[in-house]
C-alpha positions as CSV (number, residue, x, y, z in Angstrom):
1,X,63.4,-88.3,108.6
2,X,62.0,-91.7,107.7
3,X,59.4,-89.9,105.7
4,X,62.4,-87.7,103.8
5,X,64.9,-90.1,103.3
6,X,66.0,-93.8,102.2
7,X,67.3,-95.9,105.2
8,X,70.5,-95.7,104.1
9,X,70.9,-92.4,104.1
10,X,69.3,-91.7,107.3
11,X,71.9,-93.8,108.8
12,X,74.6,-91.4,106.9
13,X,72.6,-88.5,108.2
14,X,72.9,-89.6,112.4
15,X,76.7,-90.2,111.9
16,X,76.7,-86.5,111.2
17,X,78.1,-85.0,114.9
18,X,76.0,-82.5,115.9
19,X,77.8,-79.8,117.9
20,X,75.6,-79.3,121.6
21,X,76.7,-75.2,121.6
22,X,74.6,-73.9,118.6
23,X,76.3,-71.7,116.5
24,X,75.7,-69.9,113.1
25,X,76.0,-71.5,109.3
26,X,79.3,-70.7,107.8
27,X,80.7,-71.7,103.8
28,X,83.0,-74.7,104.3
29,X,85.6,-74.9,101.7
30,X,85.0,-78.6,100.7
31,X,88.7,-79.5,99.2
32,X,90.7,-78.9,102.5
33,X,90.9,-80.9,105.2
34,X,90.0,-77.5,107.7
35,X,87.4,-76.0,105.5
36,X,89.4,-73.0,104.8
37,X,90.4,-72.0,101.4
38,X,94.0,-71.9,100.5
39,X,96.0,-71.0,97.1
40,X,97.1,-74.5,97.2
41,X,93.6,-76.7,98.0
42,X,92.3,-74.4,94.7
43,X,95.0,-74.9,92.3
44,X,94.9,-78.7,93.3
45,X,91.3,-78.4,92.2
46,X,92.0,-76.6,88.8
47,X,94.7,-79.0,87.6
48,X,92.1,-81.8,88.1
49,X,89.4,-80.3,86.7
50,X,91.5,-79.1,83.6
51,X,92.7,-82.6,83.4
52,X,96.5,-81.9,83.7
53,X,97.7,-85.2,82.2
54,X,96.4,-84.6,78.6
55,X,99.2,-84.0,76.4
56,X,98.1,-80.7,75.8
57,X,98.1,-79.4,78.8
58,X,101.6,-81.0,80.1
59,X,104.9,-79.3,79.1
60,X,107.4,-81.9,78.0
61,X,110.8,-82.5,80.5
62,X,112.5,-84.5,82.6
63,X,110.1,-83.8,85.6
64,X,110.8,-86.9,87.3
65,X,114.7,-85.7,87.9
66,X,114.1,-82.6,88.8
67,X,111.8,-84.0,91.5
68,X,114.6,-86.1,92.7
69,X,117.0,-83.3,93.2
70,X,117.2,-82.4,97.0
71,X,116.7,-78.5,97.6
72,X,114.6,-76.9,99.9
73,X,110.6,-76.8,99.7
74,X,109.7,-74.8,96.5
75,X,112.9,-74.5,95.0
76,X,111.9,-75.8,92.3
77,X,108.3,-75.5,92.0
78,X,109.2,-71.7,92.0
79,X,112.2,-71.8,89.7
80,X,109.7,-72.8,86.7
81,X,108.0,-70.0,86.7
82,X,111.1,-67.8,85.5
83,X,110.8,-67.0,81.8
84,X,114.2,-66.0,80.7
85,X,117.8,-66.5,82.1
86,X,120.8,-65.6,80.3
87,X,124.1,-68.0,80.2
88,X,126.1,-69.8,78.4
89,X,123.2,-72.1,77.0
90,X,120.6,-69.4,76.5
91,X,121.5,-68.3,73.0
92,X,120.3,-72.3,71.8
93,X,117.1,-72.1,73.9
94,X,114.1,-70.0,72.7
95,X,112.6,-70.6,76.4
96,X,113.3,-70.5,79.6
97,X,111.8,-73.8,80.3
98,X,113.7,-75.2,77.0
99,X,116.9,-73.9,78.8
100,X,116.0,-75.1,82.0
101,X,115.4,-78.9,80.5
102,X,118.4,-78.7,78.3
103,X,120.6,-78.2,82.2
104,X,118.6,-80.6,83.5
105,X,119.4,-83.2,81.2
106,X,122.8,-82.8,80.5
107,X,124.6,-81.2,84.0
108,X,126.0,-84.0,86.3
109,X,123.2,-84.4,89.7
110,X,125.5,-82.9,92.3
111,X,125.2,-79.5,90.5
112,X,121.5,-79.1,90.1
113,X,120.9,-78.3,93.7
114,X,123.4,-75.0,93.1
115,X,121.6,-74.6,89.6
116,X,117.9,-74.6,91.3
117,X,118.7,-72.6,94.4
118,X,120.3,-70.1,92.1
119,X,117.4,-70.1,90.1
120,X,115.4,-69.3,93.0
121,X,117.2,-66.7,94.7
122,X,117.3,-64.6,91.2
123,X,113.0,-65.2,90.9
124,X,112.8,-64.1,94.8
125,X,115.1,-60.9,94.0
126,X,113.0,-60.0,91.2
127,X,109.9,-59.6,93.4
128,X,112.1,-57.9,95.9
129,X,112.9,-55.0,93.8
130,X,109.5,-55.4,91.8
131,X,107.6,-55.0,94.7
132,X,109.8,-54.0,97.8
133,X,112.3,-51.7,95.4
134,X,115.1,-54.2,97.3
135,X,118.9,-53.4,96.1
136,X,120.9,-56.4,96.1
137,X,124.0,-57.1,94.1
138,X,124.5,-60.7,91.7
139,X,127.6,-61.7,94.3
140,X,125.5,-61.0,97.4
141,X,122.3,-62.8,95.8
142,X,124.1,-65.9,94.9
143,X,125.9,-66.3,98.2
144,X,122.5,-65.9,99.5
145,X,121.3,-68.9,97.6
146,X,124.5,-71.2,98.2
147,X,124.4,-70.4,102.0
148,X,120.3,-71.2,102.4
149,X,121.2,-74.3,100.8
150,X,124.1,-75.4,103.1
151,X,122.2,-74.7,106.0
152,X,119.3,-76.3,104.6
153,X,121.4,-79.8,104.2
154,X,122.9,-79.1,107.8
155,X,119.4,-79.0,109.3
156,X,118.2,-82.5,107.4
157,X,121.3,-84.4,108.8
158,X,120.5,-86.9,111.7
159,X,120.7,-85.5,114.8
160,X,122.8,-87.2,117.7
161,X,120.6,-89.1,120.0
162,X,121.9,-89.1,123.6
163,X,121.7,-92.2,125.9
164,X,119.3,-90.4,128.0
165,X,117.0,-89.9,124.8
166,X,117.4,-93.3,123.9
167,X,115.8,-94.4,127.5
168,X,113.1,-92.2,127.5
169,X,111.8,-93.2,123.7
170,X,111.8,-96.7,125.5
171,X,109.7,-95.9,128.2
172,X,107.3,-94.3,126.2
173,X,106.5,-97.2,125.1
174,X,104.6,-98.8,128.4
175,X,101.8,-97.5,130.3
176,X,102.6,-95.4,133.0
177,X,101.0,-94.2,136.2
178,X,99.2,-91.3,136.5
179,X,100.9,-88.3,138.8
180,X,99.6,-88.4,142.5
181,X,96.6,-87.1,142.6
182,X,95.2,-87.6,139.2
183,X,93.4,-90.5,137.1
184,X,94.5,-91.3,133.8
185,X,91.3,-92.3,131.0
186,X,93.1,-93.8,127.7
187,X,90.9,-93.5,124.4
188,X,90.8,-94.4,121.1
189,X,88.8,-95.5,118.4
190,X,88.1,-98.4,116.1
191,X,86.7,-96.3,113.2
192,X,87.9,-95.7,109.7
193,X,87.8,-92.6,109.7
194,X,90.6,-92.1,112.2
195,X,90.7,-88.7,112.7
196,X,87.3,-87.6,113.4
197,X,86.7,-90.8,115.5
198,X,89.8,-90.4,117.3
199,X,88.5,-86.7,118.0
200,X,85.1,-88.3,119.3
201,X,87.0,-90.6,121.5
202,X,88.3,-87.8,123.3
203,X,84.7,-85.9,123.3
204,X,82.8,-88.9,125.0
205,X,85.5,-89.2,127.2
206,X,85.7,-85.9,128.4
207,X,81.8,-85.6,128.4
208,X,81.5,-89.0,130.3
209,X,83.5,-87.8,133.0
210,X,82.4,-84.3,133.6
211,X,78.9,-85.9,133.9
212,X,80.1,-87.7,136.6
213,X,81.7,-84.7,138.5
214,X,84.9,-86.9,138.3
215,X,88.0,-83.9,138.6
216,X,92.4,-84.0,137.8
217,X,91.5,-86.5,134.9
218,X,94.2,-87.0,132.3
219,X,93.2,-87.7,128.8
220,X,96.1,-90.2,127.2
221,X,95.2,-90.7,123.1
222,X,97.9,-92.1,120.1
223,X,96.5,-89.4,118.1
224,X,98.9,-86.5,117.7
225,X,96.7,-84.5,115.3
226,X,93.7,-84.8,117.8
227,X,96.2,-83.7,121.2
228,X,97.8,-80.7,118.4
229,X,94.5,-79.2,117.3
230,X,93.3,-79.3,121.4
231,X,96.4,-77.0,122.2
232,X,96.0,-75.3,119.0
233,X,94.2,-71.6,118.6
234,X,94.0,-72.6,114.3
235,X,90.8,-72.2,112.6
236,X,89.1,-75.2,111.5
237,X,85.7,-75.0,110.2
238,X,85.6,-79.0,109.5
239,X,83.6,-81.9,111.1
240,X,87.2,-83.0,113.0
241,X,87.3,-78.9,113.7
242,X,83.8,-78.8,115.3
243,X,84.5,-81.9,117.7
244,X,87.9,-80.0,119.0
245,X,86.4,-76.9,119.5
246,X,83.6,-78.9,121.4
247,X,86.4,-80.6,123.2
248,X,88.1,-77.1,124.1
249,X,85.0,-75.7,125.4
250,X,84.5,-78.8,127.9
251,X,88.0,-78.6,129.2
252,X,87.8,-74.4,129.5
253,X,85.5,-75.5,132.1
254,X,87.1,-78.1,133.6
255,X,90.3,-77.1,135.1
256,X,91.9,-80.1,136.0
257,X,91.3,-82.1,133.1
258,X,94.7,-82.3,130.5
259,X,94.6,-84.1,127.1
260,X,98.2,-85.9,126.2
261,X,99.5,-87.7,123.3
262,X,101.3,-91.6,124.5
263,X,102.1,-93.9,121.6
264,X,100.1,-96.6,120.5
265,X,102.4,-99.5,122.1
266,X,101.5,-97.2,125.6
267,X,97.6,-97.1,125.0
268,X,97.0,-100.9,123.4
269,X,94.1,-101.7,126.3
270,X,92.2,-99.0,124.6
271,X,93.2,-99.8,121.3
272,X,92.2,-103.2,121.8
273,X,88.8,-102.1,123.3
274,X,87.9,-99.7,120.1
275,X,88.8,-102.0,117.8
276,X,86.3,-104.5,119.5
277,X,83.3,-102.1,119.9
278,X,83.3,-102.2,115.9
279,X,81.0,-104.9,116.3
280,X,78.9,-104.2,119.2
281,X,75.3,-102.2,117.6
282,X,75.1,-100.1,120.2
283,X,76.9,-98.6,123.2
284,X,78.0,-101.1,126.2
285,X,79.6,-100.5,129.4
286,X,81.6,-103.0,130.6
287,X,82.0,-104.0,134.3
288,X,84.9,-106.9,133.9
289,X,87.7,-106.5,132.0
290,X,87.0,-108.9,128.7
291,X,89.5,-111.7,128.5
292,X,91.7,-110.2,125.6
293,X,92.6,-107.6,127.2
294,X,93.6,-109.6,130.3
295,X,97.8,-110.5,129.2
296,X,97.8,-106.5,128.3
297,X,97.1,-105.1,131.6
298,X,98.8,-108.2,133.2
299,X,101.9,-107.1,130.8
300,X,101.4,-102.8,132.1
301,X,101.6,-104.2,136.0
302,X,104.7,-106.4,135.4
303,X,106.3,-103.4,133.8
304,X,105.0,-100.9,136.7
305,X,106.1,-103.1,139.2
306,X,109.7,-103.4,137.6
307,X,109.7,-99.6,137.2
């Protein structure tokens, strides 16, 4: 390498993980987060490349209101793309999207949800019989629209939190003991790219105990994404992708090992310890617990002991 490359970019190169099963070269979709392509990921890259902000390219409307009306997911991404609607407005409009802007700027905000879910329902019918050869009547499809909105609004109301639910979000918040029988190893990582260093976290953990034969270990990391992609069966073909499924094949063989998400207030010792191994050079093992983590673990036995 040092007769290929700069210094500096030998140093990019060994951050690179390199996965110990070997496995065969694949195309990585470079604008998603999983490698994968997606309808979404491309557009995203089309709009940028086409510049979307010239004037030329950017249909004139009140956009920012009808971002601010509160409908479900897509209602109105989808409701653009109709061409024509006849009502009472159409016959000044020479567009749909002239009509459409015309309601947005003139109906009072408490009606546009109706207006955009309506909107909807008539574009999804369209497909349905386009496609599907779907019968549905104007009175069944706007009911349809009203009702998915009401149940929509339902659903985003606050749920009721129970005094039970309240006590258990509080003790999440501590460290706890392990079950009988188990050890608990809490990781984390000091890096800025959080999710693939929080991934790696895991790895060396996991690795770092199975070399030492050491069995009915839980795994306790503030990283939800990192625990959900280890219980997960998606496909991810990124670097974060490549450390789960090196983490996955490490516990397939490891029966008693179990990876769980604790908040950050529950795992600050390792917090704490990643954050400080930003400045060591090179890996350290540490025999003594370093004195600022000391009022931390004093803090977790206090709280055990009062448990």
């Amino acid at each position: 390498m040092q007769a290929l490359f700069e210094q500096s970019d030998i140093e990019e190169i060994m951050k690179i993980p390199v996965p110990t099963a070997a496995s065969e070269d694949i195309h990585l979709w470079h604008f998603s987060r999983d490698g994968c392509y997606t309808v979404k990921s491309g557009y995203r890259l089309l709009m940028t490349n086409i510049a979307i902000s010239n004037s030329a390219q950017h249909a004139p409307g009140l956009w920012n209101r009808m971002w601010t009306v509160h409908v479900p997911p897509k209602a109105c991404w989808e409701a653009v793309n109709l061409v024509y609607l006849v009502n009472d407005k159409a016959t000044n409009s020479d567009s749909f999207m002239q009509w459409f802007f015309g309601c947005l700027e003139c109906w009072p905000h408490k009606l546009l949800p109706t207006m955009f879910m309506t909107i909807w329902s008539i574009w999804k019918y369209r497909n349905d019989k386009l496609w599907n050869a779907a019968e549905r009547s104007t009175r069944v499809n706007i009911k349809l629209a009203v009702d998915f909105l009401n149940d929509w609004i339902a659903a985003r109301k606050s749920p009721h939190i129970t005094h039970s639910q309240m006590n258990a979000s509080e003790e999440e918040l501590t460290w706890k003991n392990p079950p009988s029988g188990f050890m608990k190893c809490n990781v984390d990582a000091g890096s800025i790219e959080v999710r693939e260093a929080k991934a790696m976290s895991l790895l060396d953990a996991i690795t770092w105990a199975a070399s030492l034969d050491m069995q009915h270990i839980i795994f306790e990391t503030d990283s939800k994404t990192v625990v959900e992609a280890v219980h997960s069966n998606a496909v991810d073909h990124s670097d974060f992708g490549t450390i789960i499924g090196e983490c996955c094949s490490l516990l397939s063989r490891e029966r008693y090992y179990k990876v769980h998400f604790t908040r950050q207030q529950a795992n600050i010792v390792a917090h704490n310890l990643a954050r400080a191994a930003i400045s060591h050079a090179s890996p350290c093992v540490l025999f003594d617990a370093p004195s600022f983590i000391c009022d931390t673990l004093i803090h977790d036995c206090n709280e055990l002991a009062l448990s």
